[in-house]
PDB file as gemmi writes it, atoms N, CA and C in Angstrom:
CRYST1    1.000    1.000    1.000  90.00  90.00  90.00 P 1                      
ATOM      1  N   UNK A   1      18.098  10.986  18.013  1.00  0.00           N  
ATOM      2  CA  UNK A   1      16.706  11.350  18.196  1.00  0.00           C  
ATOM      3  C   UNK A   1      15.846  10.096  18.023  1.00  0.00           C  
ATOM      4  N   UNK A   2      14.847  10.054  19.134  1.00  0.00           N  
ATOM      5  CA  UNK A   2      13.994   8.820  19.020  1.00  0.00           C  
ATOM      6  C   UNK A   2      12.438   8.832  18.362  1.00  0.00           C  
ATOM      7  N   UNK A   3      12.236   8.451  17.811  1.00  0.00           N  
ATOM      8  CA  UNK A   3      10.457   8.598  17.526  1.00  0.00           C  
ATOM      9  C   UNK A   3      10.544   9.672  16.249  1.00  0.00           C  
ATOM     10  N   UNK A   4       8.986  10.216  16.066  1.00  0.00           N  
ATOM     11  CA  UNK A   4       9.048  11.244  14.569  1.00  0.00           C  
ATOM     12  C   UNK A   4       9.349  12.261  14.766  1.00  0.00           C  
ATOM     13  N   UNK A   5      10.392  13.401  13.715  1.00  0.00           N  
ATOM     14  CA  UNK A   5      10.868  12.107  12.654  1.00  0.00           C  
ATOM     15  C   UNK A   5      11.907  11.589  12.371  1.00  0.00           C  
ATOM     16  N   UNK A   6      12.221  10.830  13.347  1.00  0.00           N  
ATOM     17  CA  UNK A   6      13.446  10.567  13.072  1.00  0.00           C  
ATOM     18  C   UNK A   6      13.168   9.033  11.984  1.00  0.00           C  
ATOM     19  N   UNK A   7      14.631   8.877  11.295  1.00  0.00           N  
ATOM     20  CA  UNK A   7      14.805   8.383  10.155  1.00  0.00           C  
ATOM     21  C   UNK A   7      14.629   6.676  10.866  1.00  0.00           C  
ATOM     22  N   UNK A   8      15.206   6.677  12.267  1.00  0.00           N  
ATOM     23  CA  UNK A   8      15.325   5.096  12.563  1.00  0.00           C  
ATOM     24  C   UNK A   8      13.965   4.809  12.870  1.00  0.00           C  
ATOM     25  N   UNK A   9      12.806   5.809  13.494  1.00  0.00           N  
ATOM     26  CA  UNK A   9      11.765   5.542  13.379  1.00  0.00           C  
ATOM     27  C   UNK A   9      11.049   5.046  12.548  1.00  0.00           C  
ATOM     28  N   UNK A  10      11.098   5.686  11.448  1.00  0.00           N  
ATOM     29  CA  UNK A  10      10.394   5.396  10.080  1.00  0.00           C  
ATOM     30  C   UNK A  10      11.471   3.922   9.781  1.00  0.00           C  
ATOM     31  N   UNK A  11      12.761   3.973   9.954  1.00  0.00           N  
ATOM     32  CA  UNK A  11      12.883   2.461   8.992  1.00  0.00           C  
ATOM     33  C   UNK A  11      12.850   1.100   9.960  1.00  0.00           C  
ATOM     34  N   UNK A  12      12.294   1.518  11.442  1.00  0.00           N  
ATOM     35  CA  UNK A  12      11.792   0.541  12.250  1.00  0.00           C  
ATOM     36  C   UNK A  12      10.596  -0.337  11.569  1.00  0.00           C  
ATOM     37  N   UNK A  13      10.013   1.170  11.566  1.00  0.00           N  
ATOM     38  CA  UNK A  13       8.334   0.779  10.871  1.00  0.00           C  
ATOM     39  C   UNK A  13       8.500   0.225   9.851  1.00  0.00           C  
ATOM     40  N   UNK A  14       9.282   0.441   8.533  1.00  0.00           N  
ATOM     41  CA  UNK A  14       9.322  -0.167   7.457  1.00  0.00           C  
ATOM     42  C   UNK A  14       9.988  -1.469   7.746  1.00  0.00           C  
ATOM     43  N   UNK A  15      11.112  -1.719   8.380  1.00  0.00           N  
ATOM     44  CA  UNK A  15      11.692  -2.929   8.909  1.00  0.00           C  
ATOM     45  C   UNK A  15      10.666  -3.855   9.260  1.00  0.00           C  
ATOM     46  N   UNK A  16       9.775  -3.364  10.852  1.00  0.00           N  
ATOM     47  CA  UNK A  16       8.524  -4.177  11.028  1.00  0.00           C  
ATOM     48  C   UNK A  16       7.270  -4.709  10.121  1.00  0.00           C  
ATOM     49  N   UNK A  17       6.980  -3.901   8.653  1.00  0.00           N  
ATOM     50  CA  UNK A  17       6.254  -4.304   8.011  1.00  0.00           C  
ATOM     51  C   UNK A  17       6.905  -5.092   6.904  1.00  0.00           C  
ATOM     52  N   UNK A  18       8.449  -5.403   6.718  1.00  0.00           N  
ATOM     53  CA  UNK A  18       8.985  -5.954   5.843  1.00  0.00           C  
ATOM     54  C   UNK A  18       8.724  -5.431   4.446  1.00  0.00           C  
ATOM     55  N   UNK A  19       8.882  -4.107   4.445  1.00  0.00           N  
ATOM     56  CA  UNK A  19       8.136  -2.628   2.760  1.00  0.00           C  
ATOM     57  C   UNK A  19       9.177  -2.616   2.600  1.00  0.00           C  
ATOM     58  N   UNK A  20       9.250  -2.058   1.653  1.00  0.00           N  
ATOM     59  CA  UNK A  20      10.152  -0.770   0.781  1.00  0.00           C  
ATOM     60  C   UNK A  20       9.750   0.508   0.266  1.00  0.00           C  
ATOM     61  N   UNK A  21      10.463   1.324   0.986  1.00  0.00           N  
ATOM     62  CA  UNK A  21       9.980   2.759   0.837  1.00  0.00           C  
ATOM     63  C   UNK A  21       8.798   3.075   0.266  1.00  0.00           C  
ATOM     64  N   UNK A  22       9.361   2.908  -1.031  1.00  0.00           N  
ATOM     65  CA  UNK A  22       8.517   3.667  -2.316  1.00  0.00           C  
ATOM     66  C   UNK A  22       6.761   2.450  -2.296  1.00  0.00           C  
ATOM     67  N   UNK A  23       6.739   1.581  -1.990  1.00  0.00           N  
ATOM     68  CA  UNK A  23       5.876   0.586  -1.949  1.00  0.00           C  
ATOM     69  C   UNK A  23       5.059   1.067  -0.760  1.00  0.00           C  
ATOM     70  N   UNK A  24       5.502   2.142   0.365  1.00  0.00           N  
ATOM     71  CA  UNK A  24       4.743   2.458   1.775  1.00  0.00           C  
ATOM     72  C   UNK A  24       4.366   3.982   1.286  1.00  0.00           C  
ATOM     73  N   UNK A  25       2.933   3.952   2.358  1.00  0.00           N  
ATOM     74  CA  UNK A  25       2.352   5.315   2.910  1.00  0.00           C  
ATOM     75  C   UNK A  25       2.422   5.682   4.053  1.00  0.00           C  
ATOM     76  N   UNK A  26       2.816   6.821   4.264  1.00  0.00           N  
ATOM     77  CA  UNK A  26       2.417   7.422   5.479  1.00  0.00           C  
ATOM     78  C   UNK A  26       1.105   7.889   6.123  1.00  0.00           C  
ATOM     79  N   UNK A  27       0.437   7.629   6.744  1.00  0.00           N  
ATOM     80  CA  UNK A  27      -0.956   8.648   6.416  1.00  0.00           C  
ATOM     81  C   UNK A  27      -0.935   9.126   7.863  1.00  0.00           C  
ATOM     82  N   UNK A  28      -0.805  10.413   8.407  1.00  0.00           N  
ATOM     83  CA  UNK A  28      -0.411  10.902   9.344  1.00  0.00           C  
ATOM     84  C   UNK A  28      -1.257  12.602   9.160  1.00  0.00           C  
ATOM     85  N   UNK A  29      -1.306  12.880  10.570  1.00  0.00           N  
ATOM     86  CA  UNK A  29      -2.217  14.516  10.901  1.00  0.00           C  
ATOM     87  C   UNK A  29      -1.198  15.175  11.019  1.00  0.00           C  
ATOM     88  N   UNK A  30       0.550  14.640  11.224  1.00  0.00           N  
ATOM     89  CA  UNK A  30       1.446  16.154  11.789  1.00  0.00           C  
ATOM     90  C   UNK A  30       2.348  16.184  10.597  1.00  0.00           C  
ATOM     91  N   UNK A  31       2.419  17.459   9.671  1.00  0.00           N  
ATOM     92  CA  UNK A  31       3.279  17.697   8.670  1.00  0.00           C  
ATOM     93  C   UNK A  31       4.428  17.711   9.031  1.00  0.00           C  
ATOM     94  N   UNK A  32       4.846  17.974  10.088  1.00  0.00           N  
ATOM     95  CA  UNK A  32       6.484  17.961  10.504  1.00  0.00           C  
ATOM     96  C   UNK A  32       6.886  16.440  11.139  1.00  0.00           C  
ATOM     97  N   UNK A  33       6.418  15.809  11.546  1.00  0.00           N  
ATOM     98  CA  UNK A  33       6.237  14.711  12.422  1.00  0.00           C  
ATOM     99  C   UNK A  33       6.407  13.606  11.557  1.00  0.00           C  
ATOM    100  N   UNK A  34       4.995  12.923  10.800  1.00  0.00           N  
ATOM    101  CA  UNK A  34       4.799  12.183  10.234  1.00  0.00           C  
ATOM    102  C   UNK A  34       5.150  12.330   8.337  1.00  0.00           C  
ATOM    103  N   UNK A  35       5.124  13.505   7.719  1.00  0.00           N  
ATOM    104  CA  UNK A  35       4.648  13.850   6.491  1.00  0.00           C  
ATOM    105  C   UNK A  35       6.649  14.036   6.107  1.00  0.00           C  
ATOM    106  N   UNK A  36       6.849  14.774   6.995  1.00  0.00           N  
ATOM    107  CA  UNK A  36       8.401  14.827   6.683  1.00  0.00           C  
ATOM    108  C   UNK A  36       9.583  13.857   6.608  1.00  0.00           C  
ATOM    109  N   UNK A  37       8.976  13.574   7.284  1.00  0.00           N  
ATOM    110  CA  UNK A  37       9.802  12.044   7.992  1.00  0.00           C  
ATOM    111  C   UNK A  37      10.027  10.758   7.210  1.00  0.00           C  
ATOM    112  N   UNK A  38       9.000  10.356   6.559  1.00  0.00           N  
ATOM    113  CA  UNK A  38       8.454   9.816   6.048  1.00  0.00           C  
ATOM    114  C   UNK A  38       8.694  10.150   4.522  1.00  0.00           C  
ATOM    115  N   UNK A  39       8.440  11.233   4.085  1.00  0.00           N  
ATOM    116  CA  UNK A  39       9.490  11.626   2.738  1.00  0.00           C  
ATOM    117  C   UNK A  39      10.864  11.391   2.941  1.00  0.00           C  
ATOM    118  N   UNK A  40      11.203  11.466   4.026  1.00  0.00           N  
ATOM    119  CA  UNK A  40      12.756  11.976   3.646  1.00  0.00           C  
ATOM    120  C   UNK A  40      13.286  10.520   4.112  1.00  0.00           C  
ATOM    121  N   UNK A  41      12.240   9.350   3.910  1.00  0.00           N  
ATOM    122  CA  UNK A  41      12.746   7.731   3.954  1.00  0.00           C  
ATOM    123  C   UNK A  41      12.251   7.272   2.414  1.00  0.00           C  
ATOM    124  N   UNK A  42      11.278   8.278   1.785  1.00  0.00           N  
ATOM    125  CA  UNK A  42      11.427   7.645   0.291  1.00  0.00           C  
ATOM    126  C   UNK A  42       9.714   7.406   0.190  1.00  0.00           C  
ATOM    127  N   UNK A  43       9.512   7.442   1.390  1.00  0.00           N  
ATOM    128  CA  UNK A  43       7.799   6.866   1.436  1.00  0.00           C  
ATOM    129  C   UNK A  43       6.975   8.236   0.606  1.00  0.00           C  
ATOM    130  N   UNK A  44       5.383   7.525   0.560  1.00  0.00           N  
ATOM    131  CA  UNK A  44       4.474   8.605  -0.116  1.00  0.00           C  
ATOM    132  C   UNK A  44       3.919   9.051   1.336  1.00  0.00           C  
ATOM    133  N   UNK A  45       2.975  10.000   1.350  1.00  0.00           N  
ATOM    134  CA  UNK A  45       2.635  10.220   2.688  1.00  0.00           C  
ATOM    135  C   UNK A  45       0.670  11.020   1.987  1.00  0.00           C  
ATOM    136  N   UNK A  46       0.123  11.147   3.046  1.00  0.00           N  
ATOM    137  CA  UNK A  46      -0.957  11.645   3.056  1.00  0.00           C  
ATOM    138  C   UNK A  46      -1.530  11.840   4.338  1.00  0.00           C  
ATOM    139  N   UNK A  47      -1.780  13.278   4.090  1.00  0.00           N  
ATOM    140  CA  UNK A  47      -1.696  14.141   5.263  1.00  0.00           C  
ATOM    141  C   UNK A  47      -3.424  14.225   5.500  1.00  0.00           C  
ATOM    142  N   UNK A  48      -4.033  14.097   6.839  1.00  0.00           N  
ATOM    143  CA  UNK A  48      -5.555  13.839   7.225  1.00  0.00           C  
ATOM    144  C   UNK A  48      -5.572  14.939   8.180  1.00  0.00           C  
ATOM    145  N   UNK A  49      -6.967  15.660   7.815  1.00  0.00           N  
ATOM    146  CA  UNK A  49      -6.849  16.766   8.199  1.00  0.00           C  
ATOM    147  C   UNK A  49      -7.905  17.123   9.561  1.00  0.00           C  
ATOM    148  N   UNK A  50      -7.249  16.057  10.437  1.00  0.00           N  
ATOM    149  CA  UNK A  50      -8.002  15.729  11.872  1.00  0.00           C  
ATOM    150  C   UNK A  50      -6.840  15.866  12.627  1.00  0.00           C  
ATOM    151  N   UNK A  51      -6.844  15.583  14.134  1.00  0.00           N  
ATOM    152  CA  UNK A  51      -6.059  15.833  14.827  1.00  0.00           C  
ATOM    153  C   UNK A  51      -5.178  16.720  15.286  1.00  0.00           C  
ATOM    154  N   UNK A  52      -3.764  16.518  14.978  1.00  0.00           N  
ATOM    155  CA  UNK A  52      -2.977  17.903  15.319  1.00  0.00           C  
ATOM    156  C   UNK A  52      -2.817  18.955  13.960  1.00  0.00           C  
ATOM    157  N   UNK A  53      -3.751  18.629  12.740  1.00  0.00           N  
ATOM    158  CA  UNK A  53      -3.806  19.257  11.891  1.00  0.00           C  
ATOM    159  C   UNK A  53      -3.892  20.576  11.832  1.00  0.00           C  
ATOM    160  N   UNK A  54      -3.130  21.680  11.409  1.00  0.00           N  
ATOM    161  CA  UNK A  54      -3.747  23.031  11.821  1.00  0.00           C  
ATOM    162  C   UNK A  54      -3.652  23.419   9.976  1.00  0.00           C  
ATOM    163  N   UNK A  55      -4.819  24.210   9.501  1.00  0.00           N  
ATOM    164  CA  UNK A  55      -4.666  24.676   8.157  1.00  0.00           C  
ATOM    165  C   UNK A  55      -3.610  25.869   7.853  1.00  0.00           C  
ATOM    166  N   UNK A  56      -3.070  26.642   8.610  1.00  0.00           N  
ATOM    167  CA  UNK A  56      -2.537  27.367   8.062  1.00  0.00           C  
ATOM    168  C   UNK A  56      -0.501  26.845   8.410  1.00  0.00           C  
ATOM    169  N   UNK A  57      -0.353  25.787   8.416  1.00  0.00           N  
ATOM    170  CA  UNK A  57       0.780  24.758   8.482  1.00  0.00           C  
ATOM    171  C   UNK A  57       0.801  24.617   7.088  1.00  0.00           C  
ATOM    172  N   UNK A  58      -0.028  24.230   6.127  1.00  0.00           N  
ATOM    173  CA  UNK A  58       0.296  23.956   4.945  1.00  0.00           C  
ATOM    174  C   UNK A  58       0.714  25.551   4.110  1.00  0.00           C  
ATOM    175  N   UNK A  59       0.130  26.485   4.517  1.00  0.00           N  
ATOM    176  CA  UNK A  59       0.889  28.012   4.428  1.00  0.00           C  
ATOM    177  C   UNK A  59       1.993  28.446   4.244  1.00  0.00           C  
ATOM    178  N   UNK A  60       2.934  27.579   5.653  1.00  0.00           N  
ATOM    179  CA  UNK A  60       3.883  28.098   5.785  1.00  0.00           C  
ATOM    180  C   UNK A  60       5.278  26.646   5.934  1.00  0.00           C  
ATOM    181  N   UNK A  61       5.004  26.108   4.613  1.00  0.00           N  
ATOM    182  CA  UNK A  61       5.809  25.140   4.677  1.00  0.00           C  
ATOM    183  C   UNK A  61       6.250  24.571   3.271  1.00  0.00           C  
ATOM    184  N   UNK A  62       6.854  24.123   2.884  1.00  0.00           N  
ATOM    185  CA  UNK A  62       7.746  23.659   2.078  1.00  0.00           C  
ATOM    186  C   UNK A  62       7.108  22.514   1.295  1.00  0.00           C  
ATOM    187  N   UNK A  63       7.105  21.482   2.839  1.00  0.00           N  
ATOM    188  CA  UNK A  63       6.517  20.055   2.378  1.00  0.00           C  
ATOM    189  C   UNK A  63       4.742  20.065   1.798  1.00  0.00           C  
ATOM    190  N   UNK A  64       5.361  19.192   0.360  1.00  0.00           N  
ATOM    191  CA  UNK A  64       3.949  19.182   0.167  1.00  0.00           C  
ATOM    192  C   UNK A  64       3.450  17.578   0.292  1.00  0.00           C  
ATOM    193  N   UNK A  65       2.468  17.205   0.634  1.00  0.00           N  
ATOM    194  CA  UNK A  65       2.189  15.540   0.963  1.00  0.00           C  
ATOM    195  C   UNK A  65       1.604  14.946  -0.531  1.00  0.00           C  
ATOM    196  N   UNK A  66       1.797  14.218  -0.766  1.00  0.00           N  
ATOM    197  CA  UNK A  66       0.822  13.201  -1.790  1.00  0.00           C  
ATOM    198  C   UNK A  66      -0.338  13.640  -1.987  1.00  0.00           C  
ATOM    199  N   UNK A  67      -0.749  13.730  -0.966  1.00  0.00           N  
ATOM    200  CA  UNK A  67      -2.160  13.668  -1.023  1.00  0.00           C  
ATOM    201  C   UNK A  67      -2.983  14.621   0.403  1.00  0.00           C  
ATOM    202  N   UNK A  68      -4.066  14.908   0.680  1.00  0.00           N  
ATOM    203  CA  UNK A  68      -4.866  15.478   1.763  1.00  0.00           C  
ATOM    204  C   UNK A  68      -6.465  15.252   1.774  1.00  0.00           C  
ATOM    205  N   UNK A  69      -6.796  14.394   2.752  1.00  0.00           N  
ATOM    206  CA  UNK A  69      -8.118  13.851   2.968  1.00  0.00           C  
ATOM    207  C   UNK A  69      -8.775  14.934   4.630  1.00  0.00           C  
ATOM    208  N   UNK A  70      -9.873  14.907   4.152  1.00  0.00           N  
ATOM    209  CA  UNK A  70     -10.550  15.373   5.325  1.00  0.00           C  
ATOM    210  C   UNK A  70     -10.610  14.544   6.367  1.00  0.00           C  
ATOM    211  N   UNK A  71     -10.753  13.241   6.339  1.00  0.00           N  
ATOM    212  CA  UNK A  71     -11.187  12.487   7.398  1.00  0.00           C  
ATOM    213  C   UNK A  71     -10.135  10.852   7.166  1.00  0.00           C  
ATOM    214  N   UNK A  72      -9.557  10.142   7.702  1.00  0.00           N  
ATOM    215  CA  UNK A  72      -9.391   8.660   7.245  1.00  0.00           C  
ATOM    216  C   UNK A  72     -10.300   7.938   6.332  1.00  0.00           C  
ATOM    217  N   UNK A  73     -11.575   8.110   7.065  1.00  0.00           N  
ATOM    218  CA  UNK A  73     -12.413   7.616   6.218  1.00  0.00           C  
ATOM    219  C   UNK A  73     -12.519   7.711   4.689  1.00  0.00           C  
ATOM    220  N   UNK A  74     -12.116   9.113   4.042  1.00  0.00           N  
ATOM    221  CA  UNK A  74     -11.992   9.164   2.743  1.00  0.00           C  
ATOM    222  C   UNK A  74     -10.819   8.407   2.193  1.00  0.00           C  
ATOM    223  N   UNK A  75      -9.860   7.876   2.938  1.00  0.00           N  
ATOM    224  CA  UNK A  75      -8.466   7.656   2.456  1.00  0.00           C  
ATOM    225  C   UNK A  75      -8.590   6.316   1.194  1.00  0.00           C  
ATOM    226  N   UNK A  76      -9.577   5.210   1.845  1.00  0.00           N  
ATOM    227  CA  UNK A  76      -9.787   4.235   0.649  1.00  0.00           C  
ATOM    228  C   UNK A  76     -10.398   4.808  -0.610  1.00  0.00           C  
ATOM    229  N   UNK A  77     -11.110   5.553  -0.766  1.00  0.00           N  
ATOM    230  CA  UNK A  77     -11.373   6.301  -2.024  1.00  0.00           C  
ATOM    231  C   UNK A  77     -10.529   7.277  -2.634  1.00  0.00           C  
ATOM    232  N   UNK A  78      -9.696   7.563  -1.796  1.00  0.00           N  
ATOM    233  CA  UNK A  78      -8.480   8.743  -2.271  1.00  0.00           C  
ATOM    234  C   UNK A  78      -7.701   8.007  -2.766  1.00  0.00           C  
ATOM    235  N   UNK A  79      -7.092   6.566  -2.043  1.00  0.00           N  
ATOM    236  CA  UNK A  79      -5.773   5.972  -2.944  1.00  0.00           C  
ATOM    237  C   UNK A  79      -6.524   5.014  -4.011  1.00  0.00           C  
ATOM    238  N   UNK A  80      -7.602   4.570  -4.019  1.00  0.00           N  
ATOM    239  CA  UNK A  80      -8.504   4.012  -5.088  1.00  0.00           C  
ATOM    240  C   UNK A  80      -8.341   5.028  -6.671  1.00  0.00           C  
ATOM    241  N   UNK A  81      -8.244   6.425  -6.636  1.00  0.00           N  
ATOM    242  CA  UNK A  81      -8.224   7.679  -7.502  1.00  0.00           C  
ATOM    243  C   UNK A  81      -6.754   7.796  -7.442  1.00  0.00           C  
ATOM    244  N   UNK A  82      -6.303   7.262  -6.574  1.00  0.00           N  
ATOM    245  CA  UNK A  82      -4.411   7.921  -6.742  1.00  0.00           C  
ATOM    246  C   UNK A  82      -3.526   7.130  -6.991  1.00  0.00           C  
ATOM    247  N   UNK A  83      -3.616   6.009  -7.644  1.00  0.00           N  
ATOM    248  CA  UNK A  83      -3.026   4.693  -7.782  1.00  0.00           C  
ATOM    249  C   UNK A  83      -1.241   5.292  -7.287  1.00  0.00           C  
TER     250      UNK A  83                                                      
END                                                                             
């Protein structure tokens, strides 16, 4: 499988930024896509609640994210509070 979420995806990305897991965020709109994927490489994730976001996804799911911002824009003040 190519792209999210697959696992070589995510350790492309981490490969390309030269991270380590636990040291990366995800910050992504699709809980299955980006939020899963992305856990299940070790990363933190934070889920933005624009785009392919739908509210009743967090209802009916398992995964819970780090964190949940309304907009990107809040995200520097969210990980500023979330060390």
């Amino acid at each position: 499988m190519l792209g999210k979420p697959s696992p070589a995806y995510f350790r492309a990305a981490l490969d390309a930024l030269d991270s380590d897991p636990e040291l990366t965020w995800m910050v992504g709109d699709d809980i299955e896509g980006d939020v899963v994927g992305a856990q299940a490489m070790g990363m933190r994730t934070v889920l933005v609640r624009t785009g392919k976001f739908r509210p009743d996804e967090l209802e009916h799911t398992r995964v819970v994210p780090d964190g949940i911002v309304s907009s990107i824009a809040h995200l520097p003040d969210w990980l500023e509070a979330n060390p």
